[in-house]
VOTI-242571 format. One record per atom (N, C-alpha, C, O, CB): chain; atom name; x, y negated, z negated. Coordinates in steps of 0.1 Angstrom, whole numbers, plus 2048, in hexadecimal, padded with zeros to 3 digits. Each point is the difference from the previous one (the first is absolute). Glycine has a CB too. Layout:
BEGIN
A | CA | X | Y | Z
...
This chain:
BEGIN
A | N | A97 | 603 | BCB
A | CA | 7FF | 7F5 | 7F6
A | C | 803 | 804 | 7F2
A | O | 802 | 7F9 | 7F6
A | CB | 7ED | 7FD | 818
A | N | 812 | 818 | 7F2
A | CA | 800 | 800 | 7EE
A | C | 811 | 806 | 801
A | O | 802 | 809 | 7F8
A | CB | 7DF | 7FF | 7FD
A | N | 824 | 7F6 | 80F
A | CA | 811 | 803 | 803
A | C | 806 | 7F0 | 7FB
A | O | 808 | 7FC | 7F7
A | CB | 7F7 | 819 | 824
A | N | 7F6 | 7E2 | 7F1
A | CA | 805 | 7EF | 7FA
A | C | 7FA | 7FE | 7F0
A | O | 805 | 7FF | 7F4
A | CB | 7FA | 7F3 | 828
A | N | 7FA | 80D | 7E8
A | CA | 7F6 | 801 | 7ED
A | C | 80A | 805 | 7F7
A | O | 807 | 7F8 | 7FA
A | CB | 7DF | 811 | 80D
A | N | 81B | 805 | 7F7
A | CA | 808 | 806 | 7F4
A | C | 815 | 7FA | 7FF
A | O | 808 | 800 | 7F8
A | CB | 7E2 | 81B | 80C
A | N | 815 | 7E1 | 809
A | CA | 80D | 7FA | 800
A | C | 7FF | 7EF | 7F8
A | O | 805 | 7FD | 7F5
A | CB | 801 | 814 | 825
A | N | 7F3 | 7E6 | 7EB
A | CA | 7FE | 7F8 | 7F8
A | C | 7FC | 7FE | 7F2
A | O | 802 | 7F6 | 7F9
A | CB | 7FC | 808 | 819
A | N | 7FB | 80F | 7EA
A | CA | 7FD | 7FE | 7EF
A | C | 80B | 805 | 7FA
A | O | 802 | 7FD | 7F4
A | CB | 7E5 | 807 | 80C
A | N | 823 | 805 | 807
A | CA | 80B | 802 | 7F9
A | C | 809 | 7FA | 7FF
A | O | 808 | 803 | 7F8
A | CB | 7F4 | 80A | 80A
A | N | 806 | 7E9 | 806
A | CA | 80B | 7F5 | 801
A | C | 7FC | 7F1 | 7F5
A | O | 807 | 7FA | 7F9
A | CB | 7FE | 80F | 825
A | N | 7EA | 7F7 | 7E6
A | CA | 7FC | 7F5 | 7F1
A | C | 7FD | 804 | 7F9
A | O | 7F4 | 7FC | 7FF
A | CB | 808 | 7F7 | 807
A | N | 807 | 816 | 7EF
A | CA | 802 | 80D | 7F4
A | C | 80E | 7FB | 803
A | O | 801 | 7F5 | 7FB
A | CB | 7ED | 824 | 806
A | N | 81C | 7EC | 805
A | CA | 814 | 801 | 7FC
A | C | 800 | 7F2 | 803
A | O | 807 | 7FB | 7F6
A | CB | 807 | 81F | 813
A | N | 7EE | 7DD | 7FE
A | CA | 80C | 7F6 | 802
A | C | 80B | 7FF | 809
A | O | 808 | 7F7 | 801
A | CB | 7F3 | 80B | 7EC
A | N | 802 | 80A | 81C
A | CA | 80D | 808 | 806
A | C | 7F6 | 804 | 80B
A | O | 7F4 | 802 | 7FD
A | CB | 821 | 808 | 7EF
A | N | 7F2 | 7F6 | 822
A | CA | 800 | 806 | 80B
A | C | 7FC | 811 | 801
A | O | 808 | 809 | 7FC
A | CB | 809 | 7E2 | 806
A | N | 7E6 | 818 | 802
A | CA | 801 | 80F | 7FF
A | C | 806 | 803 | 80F
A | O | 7FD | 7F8 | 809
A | CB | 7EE | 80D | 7E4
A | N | 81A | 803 | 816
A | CA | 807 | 802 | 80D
A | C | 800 | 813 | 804
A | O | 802 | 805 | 80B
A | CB | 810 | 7E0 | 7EE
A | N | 7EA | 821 | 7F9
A | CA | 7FD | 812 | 7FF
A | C | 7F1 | 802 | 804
A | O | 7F7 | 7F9 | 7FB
A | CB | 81A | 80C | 7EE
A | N | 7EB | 807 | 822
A | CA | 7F5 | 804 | 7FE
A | C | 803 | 80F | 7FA
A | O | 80B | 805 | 800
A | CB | 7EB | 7EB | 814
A | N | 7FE | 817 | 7E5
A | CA | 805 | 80E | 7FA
A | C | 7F4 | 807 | 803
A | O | 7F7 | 800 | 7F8
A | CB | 81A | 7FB | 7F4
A | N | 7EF | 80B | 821
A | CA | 7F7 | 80A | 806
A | C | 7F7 | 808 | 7F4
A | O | 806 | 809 | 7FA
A | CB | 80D | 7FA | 81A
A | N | 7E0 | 7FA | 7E7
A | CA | 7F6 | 807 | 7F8
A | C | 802 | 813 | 802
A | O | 7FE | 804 | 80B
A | CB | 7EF | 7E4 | 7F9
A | N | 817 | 81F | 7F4
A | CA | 7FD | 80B | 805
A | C | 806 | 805 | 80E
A | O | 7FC | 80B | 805
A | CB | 7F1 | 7EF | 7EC
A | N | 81B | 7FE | 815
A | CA | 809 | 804 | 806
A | C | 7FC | 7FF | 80E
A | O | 808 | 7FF | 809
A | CB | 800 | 80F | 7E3
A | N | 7E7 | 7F1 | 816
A | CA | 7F7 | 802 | 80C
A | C | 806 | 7EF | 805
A | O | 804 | 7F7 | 7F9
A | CB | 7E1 | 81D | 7FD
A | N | 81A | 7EC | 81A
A | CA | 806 | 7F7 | 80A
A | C | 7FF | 808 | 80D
A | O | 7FD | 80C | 802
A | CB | 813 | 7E9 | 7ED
A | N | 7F4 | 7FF | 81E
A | CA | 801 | 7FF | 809
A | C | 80C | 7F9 | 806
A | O | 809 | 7FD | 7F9
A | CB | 7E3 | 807 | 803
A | N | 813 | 7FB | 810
A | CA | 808 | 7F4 | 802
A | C | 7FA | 7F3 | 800
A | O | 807 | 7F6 | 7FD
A | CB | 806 | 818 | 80E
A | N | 7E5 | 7F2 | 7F8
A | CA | 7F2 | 7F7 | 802
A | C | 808 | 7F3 | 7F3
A | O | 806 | 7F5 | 7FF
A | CB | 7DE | 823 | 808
A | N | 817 | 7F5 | 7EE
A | CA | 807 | 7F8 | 7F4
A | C | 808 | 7FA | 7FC
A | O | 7FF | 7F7 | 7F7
A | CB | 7FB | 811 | 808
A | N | 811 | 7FD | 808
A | CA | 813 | 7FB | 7FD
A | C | 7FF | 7F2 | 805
A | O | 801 | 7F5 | 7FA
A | CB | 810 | 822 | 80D
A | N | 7EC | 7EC | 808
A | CA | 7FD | 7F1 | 808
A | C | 7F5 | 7F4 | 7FA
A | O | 800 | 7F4 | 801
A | CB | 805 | 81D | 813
A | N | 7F3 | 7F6 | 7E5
A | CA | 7F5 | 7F7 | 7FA
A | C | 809 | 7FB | 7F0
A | O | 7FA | 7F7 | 7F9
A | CB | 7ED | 818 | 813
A | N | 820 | 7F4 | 7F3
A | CA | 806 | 7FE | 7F0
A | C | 80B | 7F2 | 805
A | O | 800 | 7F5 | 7FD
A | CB | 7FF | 82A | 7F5
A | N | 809 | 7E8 | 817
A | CA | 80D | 7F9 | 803
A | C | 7F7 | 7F3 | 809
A | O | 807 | 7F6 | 800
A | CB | 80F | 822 | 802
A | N | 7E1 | 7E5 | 803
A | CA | 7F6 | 7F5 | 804
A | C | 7FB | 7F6 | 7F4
A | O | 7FF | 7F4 | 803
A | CB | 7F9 | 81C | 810
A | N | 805 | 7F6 | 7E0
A | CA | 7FD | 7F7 | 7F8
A | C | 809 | 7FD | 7FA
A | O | 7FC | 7F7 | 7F8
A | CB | 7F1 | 80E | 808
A | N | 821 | 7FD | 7FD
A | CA | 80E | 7FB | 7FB
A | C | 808 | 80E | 7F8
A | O | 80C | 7FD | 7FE
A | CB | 7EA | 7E8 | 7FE
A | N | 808 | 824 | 801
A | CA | 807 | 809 | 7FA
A | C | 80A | 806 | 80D
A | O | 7FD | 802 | 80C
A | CB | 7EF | 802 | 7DF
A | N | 821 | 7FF | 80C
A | CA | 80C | 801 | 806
A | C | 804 | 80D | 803
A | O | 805 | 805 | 80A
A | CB | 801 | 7E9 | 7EA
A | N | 7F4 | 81A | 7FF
A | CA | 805 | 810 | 7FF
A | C | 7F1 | 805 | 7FD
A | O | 7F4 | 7FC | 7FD
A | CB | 829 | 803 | 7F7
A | N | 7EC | 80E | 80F
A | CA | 7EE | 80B | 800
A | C | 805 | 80C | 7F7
A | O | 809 | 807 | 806
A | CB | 7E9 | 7F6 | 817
A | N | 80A | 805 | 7D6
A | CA | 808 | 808 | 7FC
A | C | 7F1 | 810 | 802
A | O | 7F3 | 800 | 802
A | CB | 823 | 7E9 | 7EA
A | N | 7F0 | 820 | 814
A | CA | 7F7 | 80B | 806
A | C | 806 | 80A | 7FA
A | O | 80B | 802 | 7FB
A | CB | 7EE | 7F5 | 81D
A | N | 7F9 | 814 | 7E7
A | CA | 805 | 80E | 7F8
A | C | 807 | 80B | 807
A | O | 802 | 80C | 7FC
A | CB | 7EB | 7F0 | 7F8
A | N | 818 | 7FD | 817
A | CA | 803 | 80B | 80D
A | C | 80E | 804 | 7F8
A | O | 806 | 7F5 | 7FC
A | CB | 7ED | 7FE | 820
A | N | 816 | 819 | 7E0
A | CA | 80B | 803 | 7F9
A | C | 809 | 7FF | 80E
A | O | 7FB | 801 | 80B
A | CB | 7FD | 80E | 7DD
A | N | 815 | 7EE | 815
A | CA | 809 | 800 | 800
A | C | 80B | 7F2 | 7FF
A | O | 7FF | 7FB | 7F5
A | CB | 7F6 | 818 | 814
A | N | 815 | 7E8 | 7FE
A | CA | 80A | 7F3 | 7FB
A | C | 7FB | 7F7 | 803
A | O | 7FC | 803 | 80C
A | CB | 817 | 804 | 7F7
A | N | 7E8 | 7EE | 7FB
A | CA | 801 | 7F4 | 804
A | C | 805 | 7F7 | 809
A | O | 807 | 7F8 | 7FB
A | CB | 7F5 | 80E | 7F7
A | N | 803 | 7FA | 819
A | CA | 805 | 7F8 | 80E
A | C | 7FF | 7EF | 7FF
A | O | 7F9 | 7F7 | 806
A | CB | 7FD | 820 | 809
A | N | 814 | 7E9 | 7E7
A | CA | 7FE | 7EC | 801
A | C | 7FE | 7F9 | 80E
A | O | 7FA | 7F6 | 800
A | CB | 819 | 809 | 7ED
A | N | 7F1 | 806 | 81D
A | CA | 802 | 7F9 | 80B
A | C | 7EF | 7F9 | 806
A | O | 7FF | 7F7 | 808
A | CB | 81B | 81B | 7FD
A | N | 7D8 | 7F7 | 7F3
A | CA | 7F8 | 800 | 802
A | C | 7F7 | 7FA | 7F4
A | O | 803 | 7FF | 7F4
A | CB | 806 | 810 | 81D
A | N | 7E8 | 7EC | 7F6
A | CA | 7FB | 7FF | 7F2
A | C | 7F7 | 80B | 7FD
A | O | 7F5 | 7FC | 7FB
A | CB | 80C | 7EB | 805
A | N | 7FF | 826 | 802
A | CA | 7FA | 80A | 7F9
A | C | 80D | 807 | 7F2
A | O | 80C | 7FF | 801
A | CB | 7E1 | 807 | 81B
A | N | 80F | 7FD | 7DE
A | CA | 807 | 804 | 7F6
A | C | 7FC | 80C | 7FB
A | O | 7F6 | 7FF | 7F8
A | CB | 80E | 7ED | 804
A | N | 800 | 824 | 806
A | CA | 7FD | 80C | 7F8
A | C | 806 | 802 | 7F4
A | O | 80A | 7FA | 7FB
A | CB | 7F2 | 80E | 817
A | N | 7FD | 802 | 7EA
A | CA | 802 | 802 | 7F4
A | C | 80C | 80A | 7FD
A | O | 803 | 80B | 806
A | CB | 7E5 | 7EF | 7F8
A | N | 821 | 7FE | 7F4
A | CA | 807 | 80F | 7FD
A | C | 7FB | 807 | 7F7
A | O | 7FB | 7F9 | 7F6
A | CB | 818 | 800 | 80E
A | N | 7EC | 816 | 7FB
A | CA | 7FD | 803 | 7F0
A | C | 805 | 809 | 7F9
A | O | 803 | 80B | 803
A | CB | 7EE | 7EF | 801
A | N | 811 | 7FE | 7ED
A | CA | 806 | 806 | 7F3
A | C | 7F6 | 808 | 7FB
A | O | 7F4 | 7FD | 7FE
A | CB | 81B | 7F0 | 7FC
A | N | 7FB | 820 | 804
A | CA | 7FB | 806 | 7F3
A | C | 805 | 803 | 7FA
A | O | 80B | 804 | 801
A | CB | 7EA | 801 | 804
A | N | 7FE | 7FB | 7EB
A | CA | 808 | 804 | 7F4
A | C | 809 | 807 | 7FC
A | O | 7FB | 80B | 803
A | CB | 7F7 | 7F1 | 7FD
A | N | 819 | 808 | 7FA
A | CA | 80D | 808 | 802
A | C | 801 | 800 | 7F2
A | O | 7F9 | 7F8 | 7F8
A | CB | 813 | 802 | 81E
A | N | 7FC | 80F | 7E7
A | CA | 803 | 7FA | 7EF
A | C | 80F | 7FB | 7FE
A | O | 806 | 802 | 7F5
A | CB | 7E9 | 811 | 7FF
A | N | 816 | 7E8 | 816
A | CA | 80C | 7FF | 7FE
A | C | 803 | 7EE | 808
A | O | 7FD | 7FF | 80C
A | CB | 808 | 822 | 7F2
A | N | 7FF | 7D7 | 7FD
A | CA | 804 | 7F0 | 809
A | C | 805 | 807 | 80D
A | O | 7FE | 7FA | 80B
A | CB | 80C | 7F2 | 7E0
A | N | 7FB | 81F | 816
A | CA | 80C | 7FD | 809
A | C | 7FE | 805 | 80D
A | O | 806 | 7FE | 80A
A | CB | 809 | 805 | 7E4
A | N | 7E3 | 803 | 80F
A | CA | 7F9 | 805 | 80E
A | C | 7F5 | 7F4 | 806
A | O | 7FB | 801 | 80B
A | CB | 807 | 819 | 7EC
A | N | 7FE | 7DE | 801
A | CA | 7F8 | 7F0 | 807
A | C | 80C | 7F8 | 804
A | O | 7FD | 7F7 | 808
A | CB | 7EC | 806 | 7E6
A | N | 822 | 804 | 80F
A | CA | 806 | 7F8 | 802
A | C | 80C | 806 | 80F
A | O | 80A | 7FA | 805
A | CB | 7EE | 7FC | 7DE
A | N | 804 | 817 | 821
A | CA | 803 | 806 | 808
A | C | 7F7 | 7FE | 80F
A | O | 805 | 7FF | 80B
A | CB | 804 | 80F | 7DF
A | N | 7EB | 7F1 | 812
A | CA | 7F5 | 801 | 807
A | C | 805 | 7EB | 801
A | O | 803 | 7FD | 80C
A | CB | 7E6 | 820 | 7E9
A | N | 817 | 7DC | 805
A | CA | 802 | 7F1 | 803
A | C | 80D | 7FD | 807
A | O | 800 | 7FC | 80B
A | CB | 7F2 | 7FF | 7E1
A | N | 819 | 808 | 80E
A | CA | 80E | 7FE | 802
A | C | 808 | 80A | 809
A | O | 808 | 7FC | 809
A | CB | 7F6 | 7F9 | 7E1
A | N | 800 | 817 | 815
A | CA | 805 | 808 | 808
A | C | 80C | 80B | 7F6
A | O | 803 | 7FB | 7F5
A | CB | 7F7 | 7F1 | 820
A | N | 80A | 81E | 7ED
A | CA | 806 | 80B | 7FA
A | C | 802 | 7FB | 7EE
A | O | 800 | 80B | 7FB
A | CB | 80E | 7FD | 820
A | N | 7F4 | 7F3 | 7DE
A | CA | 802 | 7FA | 7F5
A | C | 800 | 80E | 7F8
A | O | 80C | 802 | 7FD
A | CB | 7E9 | 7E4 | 808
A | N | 803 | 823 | 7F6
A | CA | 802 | 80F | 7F7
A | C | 811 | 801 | 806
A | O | 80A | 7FC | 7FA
A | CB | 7D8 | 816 | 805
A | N | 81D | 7F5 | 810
A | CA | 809 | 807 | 804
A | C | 80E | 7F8 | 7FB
A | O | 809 | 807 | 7FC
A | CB | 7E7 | 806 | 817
A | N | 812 | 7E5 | 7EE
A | CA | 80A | 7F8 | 7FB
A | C | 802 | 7FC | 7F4
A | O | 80B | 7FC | 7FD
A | CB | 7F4 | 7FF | 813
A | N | 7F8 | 805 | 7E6
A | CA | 802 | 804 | 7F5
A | C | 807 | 80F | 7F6
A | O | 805 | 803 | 7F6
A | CB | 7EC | 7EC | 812
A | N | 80A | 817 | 805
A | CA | 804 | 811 | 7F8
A | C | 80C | 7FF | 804
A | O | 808 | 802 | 7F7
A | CB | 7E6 | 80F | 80B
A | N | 817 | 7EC | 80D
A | CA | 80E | 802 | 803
A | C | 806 | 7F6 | 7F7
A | O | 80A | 804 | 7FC
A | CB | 7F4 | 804 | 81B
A | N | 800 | 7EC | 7E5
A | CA | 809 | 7F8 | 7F7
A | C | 800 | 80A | 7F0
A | O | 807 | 7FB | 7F6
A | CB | 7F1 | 7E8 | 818
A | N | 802 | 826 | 7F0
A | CA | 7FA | 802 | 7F3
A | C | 80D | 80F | 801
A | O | 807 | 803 | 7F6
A | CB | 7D7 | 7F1 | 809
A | N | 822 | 811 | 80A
A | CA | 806 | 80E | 802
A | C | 80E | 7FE | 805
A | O | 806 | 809 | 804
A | CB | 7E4 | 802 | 801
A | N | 81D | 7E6 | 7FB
A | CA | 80E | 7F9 | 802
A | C | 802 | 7FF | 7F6
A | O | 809 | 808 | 7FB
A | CB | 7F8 | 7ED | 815
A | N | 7F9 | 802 | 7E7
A | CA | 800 | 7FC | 7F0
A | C | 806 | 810 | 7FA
A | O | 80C | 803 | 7FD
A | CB | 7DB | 7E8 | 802
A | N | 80D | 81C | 801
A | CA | 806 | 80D | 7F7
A | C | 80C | 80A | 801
A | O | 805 | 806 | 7F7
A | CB | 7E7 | 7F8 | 808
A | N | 818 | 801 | 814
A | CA | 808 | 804 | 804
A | C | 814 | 7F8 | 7F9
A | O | 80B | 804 | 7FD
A | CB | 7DC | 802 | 819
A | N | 813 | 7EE | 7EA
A | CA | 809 | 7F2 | 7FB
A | C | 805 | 807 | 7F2
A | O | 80B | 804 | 7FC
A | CB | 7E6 | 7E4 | 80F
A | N | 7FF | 819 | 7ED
A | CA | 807 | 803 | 7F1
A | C | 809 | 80A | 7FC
A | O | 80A | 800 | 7F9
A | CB | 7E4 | 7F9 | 802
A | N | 807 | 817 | 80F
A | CA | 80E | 809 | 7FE
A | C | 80B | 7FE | 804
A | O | 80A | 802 | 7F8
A | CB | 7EB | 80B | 809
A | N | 80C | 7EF | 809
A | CA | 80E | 7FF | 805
A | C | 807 | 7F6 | 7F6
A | O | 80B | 806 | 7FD
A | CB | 7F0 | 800 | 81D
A | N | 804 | 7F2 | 7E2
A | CA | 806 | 7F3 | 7F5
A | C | 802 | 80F | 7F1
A | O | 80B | 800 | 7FB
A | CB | 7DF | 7DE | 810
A | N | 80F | 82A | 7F1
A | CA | 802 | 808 | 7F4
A | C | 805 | 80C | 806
A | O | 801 | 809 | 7F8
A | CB | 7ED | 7ED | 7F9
A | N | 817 | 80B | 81A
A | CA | 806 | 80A | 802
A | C | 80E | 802 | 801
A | O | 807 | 80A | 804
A | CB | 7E6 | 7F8 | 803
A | N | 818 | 7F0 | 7F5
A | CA | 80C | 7F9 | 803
A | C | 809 | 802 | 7F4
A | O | 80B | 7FB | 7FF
A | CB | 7E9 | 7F3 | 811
């Protein structure tokens, strides 16, 4: 009951449909999944790491960490992005000499 409960007070609070459950502390079952997806939520988002399997409604986690650089979050999101920047970066310079060596 408190799965339907907290789903209703958040929907008349937004105005909007809530359709996300977000596992407390990460603790679950399947008892749960099934009890969530019974009172109307769609997805189960959960602390369990790795990709996300749309095809389902559990959802794990990815996780970022801090870096000091964009290019390693955006590596970790998008895929190789440093290594294709350096090689565009090390063409460029290759480009200039050769252009002043002329």
């Amino acid at each position: 009951e408190e799965l339907r409960e907290s789903k209703r007070q958040v929907e008349a609070l937004t105005g909007r449909a809530c359709t996300a459950f977000c596992v407390p502390g990460g603790a679950y079952d399947d008892a749960l999944v099934e009890e969530a997806l019974a009172v109307g939520y769609e997805r189960i988002l959960t602390s369990d790491p790795g990709p996300a399997d749309l095809a389902g409604p559990r959802l794990n986690r990815t996780c970022l960490y801090a870096e000091p650089a964009l290019y390693t979050f955006a590596d970790a999101a998008h895929g190789p992005v440093l290594a294709a920047a350096r090689a565009a970066r090390r063409a460029l310079v290759a480009a200039r000499k050769a252009s002043h060596a002329h």
